[in-house]
C-alpha positions as CSV (number, residue, x, y, z in Angstrom):
1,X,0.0,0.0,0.0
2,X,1.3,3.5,-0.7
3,X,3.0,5.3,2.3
4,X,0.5,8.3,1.8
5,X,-2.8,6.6,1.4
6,X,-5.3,5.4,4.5
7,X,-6.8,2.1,4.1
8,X,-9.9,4.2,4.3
9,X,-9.6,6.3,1.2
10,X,-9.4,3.0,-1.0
11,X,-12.7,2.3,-2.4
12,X,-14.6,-1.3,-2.4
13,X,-15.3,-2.5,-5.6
14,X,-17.9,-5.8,-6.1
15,X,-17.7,-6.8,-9.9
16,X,-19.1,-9.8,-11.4
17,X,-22.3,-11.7,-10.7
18,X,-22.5,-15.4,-8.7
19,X,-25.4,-17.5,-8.8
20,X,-26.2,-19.1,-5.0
21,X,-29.0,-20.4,-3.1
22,X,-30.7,-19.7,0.0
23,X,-31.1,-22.4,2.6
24,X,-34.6,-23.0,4.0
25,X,-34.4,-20.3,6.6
26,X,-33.8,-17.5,4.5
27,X,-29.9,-17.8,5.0
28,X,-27.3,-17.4,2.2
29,X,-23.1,-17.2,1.7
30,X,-21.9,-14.3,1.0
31,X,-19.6,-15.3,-2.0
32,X,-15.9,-15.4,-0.8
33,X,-14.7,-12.9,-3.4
34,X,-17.6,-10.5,-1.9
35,X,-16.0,-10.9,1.4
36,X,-12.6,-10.4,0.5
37,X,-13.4,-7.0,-1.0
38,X,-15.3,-6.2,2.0
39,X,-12.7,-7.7,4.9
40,X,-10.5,-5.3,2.9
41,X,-12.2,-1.9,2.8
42,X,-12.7,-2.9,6.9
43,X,-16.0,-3.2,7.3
44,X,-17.9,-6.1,8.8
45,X,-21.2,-5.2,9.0
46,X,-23.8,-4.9,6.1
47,X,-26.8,-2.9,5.5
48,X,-29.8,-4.6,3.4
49,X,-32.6,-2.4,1.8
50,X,-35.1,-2.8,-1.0
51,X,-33.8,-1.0,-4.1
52,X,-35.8,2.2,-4.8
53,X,-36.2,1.7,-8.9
54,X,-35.4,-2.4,-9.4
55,X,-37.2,-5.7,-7.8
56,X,-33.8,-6.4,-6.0
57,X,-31.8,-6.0,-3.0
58,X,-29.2,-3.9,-2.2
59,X,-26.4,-5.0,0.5
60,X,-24.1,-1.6,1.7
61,X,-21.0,-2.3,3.6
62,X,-22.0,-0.4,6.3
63,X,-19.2,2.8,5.9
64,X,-20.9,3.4,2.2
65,X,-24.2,3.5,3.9
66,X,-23.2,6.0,6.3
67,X,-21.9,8.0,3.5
68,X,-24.8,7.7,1.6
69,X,-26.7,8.7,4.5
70,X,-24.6,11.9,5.5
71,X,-24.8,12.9,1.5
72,X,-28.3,12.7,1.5
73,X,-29.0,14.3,5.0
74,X,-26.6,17.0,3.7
75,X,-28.5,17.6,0.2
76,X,-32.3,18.1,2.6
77,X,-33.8,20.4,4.7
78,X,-35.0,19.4,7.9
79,X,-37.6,22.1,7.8
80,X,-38.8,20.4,4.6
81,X,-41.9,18.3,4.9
82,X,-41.6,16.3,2.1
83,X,-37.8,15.9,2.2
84,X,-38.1,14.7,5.7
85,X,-40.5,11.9,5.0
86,X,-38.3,10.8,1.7
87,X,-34.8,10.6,4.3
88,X,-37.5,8.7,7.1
89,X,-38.1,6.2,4.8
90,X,-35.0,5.9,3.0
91,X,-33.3,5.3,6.4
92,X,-36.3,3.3,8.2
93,X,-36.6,0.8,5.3
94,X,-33.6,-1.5,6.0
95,X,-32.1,-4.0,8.1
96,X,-28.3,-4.1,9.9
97,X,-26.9,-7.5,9.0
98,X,-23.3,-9.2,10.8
99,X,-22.1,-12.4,9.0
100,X,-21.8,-16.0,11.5
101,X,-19.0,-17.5,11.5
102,X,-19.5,-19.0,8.3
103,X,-20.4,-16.5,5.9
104,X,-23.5,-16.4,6.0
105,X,-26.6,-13.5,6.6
106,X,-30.4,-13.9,6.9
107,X,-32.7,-12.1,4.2
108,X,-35.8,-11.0,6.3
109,X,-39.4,-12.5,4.9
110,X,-40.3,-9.1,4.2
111,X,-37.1,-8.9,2.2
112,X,-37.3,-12.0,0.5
113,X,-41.3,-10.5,-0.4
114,X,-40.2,-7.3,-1.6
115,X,-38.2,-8.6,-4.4
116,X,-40.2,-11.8,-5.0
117,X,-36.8,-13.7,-4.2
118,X,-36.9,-17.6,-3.6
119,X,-34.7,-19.8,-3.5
120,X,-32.1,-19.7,-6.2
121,X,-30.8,-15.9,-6.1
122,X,-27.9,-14.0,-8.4
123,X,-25.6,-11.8,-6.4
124,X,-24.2,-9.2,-8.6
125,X,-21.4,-6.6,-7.8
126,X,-22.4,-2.9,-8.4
127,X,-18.9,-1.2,-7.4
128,X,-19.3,0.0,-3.9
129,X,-22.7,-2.0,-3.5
130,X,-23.7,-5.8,-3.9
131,X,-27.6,-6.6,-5.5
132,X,-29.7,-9.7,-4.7
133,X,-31.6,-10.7,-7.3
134,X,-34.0,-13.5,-7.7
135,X,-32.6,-15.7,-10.7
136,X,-35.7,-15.7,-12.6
137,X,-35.8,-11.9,-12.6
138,X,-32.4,-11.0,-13.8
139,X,-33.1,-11.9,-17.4
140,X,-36.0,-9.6,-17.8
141,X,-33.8,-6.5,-15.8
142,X,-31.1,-6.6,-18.7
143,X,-31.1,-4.5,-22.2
144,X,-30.7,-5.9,-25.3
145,X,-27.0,-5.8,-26.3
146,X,-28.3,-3.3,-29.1
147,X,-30.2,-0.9,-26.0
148,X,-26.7,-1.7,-24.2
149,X,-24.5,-0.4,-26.8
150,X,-26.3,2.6,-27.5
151,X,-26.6,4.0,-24.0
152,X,-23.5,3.4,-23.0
153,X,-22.4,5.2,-26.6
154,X,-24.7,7.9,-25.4
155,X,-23.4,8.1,-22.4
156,X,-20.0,7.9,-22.5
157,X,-19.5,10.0,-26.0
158,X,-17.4,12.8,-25.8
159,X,-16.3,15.2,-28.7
160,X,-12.6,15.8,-28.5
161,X,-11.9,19.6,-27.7
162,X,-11.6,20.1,-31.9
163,X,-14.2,18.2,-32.2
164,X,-16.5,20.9,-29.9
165,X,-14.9,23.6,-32.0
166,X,-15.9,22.5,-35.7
167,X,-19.4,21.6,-34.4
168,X,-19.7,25.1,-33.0
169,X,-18.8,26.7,-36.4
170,X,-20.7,24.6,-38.5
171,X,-24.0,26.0,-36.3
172,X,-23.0,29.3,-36.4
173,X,-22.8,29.0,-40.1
């Protein structure tokens, strides 16, 4: 590690997707590689909630929650009606999870309702976050690799600086 850097100012990255199951009581492994990433940032508890767009799970290690948390206390007023019941139930909506000895955390019922999860569930690596998936609902989550392409073109297009400069006189032509 460099000389300069805290531990604390790497950030956790979760890439990939793995395929697991749950056990009868709701229990499931937290793939190894997940842990690994998240034994290294230092954290060792987890925060579960109900994505707010997707019929998934999301799973914060717990110092990316708080940070979420202080960014989004920091962006509302408190004198705000509205903005206070959006923070309320942002931050009243999840569950603190520790992992036994083993690996392994409990998804809630409720959870396992929310996002119409059964058995067989997809975990899949979102950078600084980790998604829980029901298999079957994956599939029907993903674009095209046509919808894909062109986003991400949209997206990530950027005219070089000359670029910029010829389309600027060809409009004021």
């Amino acid at each position: 590690m460099h000389p300069n850097l805290n531990y604390k100012d790497v950030r956790m990255r979760f890439l990939g997707n793995i395929e697991a199951k749950m056990d009868t009581k709701g229990r499931a492994f937290l793939p190894a590689t997940f842990r690994k990433v998240l034994q290294g940032g230092g954290d060792e508890r987890l925060v579960l909630r109900k994505d707010v767009f997707q019929p998934c799970l999301v799973l914060y290690p717990e110092s990316v929650w708080n940070e979420q948390m202080d960014a989004m206390r920091a962006r509302l007023n408190r004198w705000n009606k509205q903005q206070q019941q959006v923070f309320r139930q942002f931050v009243s909506e999840v569950e603190l999870l520790t992992l036994d000895g083993n690996g392994r955390f409990l998804i809630p019922k409720r959870y396992q309702r929310m996002a119409a999860i059964e058995q067989d569930i997809k975990f899949v690596g979102m950078g600084d976050t980790i998604e829980i998936w029901s298999n079957s609902k994956t599939e029907e989550q993903q674009m095209t690799p046509e919808d894909f392409g062109q986003a991400l073109e949209e997206l990530m297009a950027v005219q070089a600086p000359s670029e910029q400069r010829n389309a600027s006189l060809v409009k004021s032509e």
